[in-house]
C-alpha positions in Angstrom: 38.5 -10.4 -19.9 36.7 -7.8 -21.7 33.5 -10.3 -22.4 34.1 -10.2 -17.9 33.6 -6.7 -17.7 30.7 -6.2 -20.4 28.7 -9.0 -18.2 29.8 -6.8 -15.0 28.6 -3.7 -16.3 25.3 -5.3 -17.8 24.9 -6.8 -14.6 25.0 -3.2 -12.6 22.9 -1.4 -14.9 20.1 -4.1 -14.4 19.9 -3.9 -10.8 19.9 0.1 -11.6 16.5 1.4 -10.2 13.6 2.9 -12.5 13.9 5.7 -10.3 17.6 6.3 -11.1 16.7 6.0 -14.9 14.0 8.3 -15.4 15.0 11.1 -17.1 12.5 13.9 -15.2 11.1 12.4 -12.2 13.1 11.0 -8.4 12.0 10.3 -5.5 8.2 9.4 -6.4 6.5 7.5 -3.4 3.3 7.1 -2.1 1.7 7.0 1.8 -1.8 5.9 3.1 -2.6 8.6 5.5 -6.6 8.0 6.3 -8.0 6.2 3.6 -6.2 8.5 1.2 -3.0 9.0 -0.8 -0.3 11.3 0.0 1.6 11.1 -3.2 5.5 13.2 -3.8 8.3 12.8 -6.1 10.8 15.2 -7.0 11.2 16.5 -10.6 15.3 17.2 -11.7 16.4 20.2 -13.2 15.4 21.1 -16.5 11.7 19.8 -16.3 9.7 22.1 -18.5 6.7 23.6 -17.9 3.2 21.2 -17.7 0.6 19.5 -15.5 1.6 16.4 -14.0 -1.8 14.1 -12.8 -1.3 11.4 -10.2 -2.8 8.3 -12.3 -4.0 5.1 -9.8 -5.3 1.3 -11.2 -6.0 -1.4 -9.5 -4.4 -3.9 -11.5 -1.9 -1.6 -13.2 -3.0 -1.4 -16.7 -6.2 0.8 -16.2 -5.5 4.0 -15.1 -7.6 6.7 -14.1 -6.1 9.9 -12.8 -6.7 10.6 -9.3 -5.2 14.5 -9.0 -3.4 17.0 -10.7 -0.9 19.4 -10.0 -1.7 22.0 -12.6 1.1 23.9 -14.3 4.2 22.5 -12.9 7.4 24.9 -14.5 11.1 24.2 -15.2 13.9 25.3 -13.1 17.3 25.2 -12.7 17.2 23.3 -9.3 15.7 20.2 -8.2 11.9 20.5 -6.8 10.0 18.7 -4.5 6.0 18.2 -4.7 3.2 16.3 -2.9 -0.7 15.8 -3.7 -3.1 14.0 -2.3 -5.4 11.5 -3.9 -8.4 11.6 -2.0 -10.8 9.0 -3.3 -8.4 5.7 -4.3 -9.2 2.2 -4.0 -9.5 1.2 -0.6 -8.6 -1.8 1.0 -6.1 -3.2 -1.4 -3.2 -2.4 -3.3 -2.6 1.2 -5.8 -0.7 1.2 -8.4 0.8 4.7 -9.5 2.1 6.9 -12.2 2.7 10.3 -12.9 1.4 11.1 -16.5 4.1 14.0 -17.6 2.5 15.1 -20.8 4.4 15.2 -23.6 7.0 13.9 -21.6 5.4 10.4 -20.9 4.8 8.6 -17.8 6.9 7.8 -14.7 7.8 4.4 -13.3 5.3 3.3 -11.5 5.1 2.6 -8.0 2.3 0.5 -5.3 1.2 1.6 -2.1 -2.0 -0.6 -0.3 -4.5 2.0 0.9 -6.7 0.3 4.3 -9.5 2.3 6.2 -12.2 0.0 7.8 -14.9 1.2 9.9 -15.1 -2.0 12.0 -13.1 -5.0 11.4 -11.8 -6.6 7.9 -9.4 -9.7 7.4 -7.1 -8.9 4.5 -6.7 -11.0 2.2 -9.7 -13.1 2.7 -10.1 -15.8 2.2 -7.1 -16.4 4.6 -4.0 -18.4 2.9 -1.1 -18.6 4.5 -1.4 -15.1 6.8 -3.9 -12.2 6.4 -3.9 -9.1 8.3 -7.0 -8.4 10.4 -7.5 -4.9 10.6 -9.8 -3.1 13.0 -10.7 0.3 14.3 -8.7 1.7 17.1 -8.2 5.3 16.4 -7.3 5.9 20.3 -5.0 2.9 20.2 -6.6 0.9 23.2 -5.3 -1.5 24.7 -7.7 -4.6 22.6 -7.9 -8.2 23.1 -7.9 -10.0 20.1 -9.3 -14.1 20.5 -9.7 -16.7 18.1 -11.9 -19.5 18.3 -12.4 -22.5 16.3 -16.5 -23.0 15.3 -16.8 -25.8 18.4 -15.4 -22.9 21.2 -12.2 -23.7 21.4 -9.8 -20.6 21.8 -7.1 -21.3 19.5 -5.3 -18.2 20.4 -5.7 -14.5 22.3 -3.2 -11.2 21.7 -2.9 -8.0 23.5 -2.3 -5.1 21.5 -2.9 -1.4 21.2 -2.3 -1.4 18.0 -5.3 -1.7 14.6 -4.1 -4.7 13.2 -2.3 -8.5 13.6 -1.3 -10.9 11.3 -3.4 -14.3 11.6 -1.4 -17.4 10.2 -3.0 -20.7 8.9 -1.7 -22.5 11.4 -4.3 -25.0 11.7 -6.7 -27.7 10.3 -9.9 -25.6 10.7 -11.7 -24.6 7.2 -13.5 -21.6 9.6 -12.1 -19.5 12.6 -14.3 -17.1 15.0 -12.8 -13.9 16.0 -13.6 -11.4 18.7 -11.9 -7.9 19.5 -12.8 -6.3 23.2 -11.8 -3.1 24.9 -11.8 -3.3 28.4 -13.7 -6.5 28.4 -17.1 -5.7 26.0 -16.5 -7.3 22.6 -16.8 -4.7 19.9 -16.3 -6.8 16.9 -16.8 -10.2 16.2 -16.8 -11.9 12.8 -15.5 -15.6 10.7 -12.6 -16.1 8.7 -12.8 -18.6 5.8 -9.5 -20.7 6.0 -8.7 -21.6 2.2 -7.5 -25.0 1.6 
């Protein structure tokens, strides 16, 4: 019985979140707003005084810091900070941290940062589904078709939105895509089906 409970409470404290572990920092998430980062977190009472910088990787063992919040001090209260992080990597994922000083670093979160100026497919080459995204800043209504290389339209969508998921749903190794608004094409470009 009591080998039972030890496994129950071993159990619970695994699926315990870093967030509810740390012993300074809650809260700490990330937005893509823009082509940039709007990063808050929350630090608990009792955080002492020091800069905390906003570190970012790409693969999430080289960091770089990407903004600081200079002279953060204790209190007796929770408090709640943002910062943005205006130059991170764009068009794929982030990986944060908050570097706390002397008091280490924070769990570290992921937030994908997109801004395209005309039309990307991410990922690319397409595997299973991709995301094309496109520029639509007024949300138009846009027309997105996709064509096989002999002509063939394979498949059309409304939307007003800046992106739509493409899936690999067929035998072609390259698709042709065009985006209109109000019927003039405004971006046109090939996706690479991987195999």
């Amino acid at each position: 019985m009591r080998t039972l409970i030890y496994i129950l409470l071993f159990g619970l404290a695994l699926e315990a979140s870093a967030q509810d572990m740390h012993p300074y920092i809650k809260n700490f998430k990330a937005r893509s707003i823009n082509g940039k980062l709007l990063v808050t977190w929350t630090t608990k009472p009792g955080f002492s005084c020091t800069d905390i910088a906003v570190q970012i990787s790409k693969d999430s063992s080289t960091y770089k810091t990407g903004a600081i919040y200079f002279g953060i001090c204790g209190d007796f209260d929770e408090k709640d900070y943002s910062l943005t992080v205006d130059s991170p990597f764009l068009n794929t994922k982030n990986y944060l941290r908050l570097d706390l000083g002397n008091f280490g670093y924070s769990y570290v979160i992921s937030q994908t940062v997109i801004l395209v100026n005309e039309a990307k497919v991410i990922p690319h080459p397409l595997q299973n589904e991709s995301t094309l995204y496109f520029k639509n800043n007024l949300r138009e209504k846009a027309e997105i078709r996709i064509y096989s290389t002999d002509g063939q339209l394979l498949s059309e969508t409304l939307t007003e939105s800046n992106q739509i998921p493409i899936r690999n749903n067929t035998n072609q190794s390259l698709l042709i895509y065009t985006i209109s608004f109000q019927g003039v094409i405004r971006y046109r470009g090939k996706i690479v089906v991987q195999d």
